[in-house]
N, C-alpha and C positions, 0 to 999 in steps of 0.2 A: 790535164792535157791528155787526148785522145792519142792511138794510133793514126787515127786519120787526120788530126792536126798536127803531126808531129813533122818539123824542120826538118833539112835533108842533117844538118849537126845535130840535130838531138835524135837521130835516127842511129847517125854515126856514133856519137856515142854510147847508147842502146848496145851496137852491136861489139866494141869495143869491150863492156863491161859483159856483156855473152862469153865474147873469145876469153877474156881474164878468167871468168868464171869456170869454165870448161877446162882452163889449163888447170886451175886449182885444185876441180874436183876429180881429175883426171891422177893428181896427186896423190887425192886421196887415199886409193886404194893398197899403193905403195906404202904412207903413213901407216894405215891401218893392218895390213901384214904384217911390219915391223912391231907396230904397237903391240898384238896378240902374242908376238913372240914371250912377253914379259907379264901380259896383265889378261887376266879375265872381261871376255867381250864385255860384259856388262858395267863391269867397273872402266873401262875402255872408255865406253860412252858417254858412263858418267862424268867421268873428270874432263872431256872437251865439254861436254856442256855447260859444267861447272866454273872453265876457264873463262866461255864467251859470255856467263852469267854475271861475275865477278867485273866484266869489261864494263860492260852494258848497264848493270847499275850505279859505278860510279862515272858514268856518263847520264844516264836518267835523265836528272834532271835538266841540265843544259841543253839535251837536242827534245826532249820528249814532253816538256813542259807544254806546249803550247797544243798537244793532240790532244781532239774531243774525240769520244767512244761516242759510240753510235749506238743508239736504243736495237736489241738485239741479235748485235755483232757477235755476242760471245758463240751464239750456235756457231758460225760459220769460222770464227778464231779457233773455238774447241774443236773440229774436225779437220781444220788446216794443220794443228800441233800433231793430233792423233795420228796422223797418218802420215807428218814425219815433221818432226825428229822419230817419235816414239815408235811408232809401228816399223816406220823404216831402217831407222838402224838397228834396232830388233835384228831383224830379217838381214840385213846387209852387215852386220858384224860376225851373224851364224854362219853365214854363206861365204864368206872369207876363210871360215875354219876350215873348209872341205874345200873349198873351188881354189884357184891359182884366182891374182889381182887381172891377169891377164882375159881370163876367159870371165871374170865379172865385172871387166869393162865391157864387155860384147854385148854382155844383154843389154846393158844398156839403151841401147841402139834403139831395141822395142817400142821405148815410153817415149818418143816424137810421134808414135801412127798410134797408139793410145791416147796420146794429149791431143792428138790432132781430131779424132775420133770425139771424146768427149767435148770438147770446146765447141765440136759443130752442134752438137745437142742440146750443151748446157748454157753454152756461151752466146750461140748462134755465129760464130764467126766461119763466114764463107772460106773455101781451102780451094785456089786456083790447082786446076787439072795439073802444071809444072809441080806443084809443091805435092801433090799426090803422089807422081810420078817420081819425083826423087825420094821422098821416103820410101818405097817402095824399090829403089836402089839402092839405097842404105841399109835396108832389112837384107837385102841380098847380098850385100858387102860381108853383114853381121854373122849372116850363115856358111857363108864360104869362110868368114875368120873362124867359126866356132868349128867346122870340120876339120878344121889344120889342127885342132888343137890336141893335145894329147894330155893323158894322165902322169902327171908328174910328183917327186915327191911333194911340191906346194899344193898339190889335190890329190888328197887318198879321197874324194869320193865325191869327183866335180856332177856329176849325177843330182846330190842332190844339193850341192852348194849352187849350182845352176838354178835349179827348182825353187829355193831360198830366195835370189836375187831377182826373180821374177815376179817373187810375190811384194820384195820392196820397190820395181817398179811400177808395180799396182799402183799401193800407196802413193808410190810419187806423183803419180798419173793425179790423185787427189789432190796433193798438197797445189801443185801447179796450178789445177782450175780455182781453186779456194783463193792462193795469194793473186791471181790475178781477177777477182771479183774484190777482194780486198783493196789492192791496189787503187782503186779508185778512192777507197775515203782516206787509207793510212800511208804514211811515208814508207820507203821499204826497206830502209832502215827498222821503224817500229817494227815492222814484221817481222823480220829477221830477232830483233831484243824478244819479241814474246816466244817463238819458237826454242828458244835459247832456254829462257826459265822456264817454259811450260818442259823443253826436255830435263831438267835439272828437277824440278818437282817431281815429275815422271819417276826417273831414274832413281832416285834418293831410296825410295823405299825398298827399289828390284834389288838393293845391293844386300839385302838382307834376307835374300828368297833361298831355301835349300838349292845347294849346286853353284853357287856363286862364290869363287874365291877369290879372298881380301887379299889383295900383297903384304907384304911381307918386308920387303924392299920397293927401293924406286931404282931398277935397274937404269941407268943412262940413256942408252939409247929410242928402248922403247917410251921410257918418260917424256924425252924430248918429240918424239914421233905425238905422245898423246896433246904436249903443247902447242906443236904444230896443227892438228888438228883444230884445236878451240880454237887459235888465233884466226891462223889463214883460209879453214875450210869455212866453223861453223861461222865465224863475222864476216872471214872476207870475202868466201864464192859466194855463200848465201846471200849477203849485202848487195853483190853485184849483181846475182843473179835476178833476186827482187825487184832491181835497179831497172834492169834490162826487159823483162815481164810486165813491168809497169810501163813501157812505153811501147814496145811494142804487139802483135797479136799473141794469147797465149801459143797459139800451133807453128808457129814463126821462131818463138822464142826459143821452143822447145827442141825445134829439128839442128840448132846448135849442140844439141847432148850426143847426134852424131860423131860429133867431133872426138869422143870420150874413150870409145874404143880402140882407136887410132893412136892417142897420146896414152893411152895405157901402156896399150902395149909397148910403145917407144921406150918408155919411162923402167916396163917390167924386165926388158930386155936392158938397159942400163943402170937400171939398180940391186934387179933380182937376178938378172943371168936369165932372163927367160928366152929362149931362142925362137927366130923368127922365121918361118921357111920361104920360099922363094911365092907361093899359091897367095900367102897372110900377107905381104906385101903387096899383092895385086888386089887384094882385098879389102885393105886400106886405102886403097886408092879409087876405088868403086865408091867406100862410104863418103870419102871426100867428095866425087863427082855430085852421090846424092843431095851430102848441104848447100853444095852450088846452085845443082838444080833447084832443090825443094826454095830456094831465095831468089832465084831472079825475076820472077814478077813483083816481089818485095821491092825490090833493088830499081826496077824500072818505074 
């Protein structure tokens, strides 16, 4: 099933599993704050990969029996894993160390006029002048949020925790066009189960690199933060997200991660104490305007 064959209900659902997705991963940032407080990023990583590996294979069989691999496919599988899980939470575990969850939802914001960019070159998928135009208010939204922001003790050095998080929306910008050329042979389910063990393979080894410390303990809280992670980000945003990219256009898809900076910050300001000024609320409300816009010739 095409984008351009898609029902107005399988549209609606589409963007259903988008909004779930965004709330999820909008979580995550929070999760993974908490998580750092207890465990070394890379060990972090490991163990939600490890969780949604653990899921996924003793489901295997039941849902995945029936995919055929594609002569090929693995080039384009192997650079969809590389560039995230692996490259990107790299980059987005580091960039947590030094930035507030706050101000690394904002970048965010970037990688819809990056996906949107790349999809028209690689994809070929046309991008109506509306959907230009609100991303292009959503970036505006991200930079008025990113000026309010200030150096706090959850960022002794958002400089270059900032710089960090922009290099995993690179990556992400990749993974996006990868699973949605994917999309078309494999369920996005599948894709979501190989992202999973391809980061678990990944990871396995990094947990052995000088600089990498083993716990010790499984402190509570942060533990449960890292289970939270493997269940609900890496199977359940991912799951959705896949869901939602597979039916509709990758640049469509994508101008919903707008959404991300907005529920961060909501989220950062009720979990973490992050304060919200009166400029970052107008600001949020700009990037909101933009997913509207960047959607209604979708919509129509």
């Amino acid at each position: 099933m095409t984008s351009h064959t898609l029902t107005q209900g399988g549209r609606t659902t589409a963007t259903i599993a988008l909004l779930l997705a965004m709330l999820l991963w909008s979580s995550s940032f929070i999760a993974m704050k908490i998580a750092l407080t207890g465990f070394d990023p890379m060990v972090m990583i490991f163990g939600r990969m490890a969780i949604a590996s653990v899921i996924f294979i003793a489901v295997w069989r039941r849902n995945f029996s029936g995919v055929r691999y594609r002569a090929g496919d693995w080039k384009l599988l192997g650079f969809m894993t590389m560039c995230e899980p692996c490259l990107y939470f790299v980059f987005e575990a580091y960039a947590l160390e030094y930035t507030s969850a706050s101000q690394a939802g904002m970048i965010v914001a970037m990688m819809p006029l990056s996906v949107a960019v790349a999809a028209r070159f690689v994809l070929k998928e046309h991008m109506a002048r509306s959907a230009w135009a609100g991303f292009c208010l959503a970036i505006a939204g991200v930079v008025w949020l990113s000026l309010g922001g200030q150096v706090t003790e959850n960022a002794p050095n958002p400089m270059l925790g900032n710089a960090l998080e922009v290099c995993a929306m690179l990556t992400a910008t990749g993974y996006v066009i990868s699973a949605k050329r994917l999309s078309s042979t494999y369920p996005p389910l599948f894709i979501t189960a190989v992202q999973s063990l391809a980061g678990f393979v990944f990871f396995l080894p990094v947990l052995a690199l000088p600089g990498v410390t083993l716990p010790t303990s499984l402190p509570l809280t942060p533990t449960l933060a890292v289970l939270y992670l493997g269940v609900c980000i890496t199977l359940g945003a991912y799951g959705l997200y896949n869901y939602g990219v597979s039916r509709l256009p990758a640049g469509q898809a994508a101008s919903y991660i707008n959404l991300i900076p907005v529920l961060t910050l909501i989220m950062g300001r009720v979990v973490l104490g992050d304060e919200l000024s009166p400029s970052q609320y107008l600001a949020s409300l700009l990037v909101l305007a933009g997913v509207v816009l960047s959607q209604r010739r979708a919509a129509a």
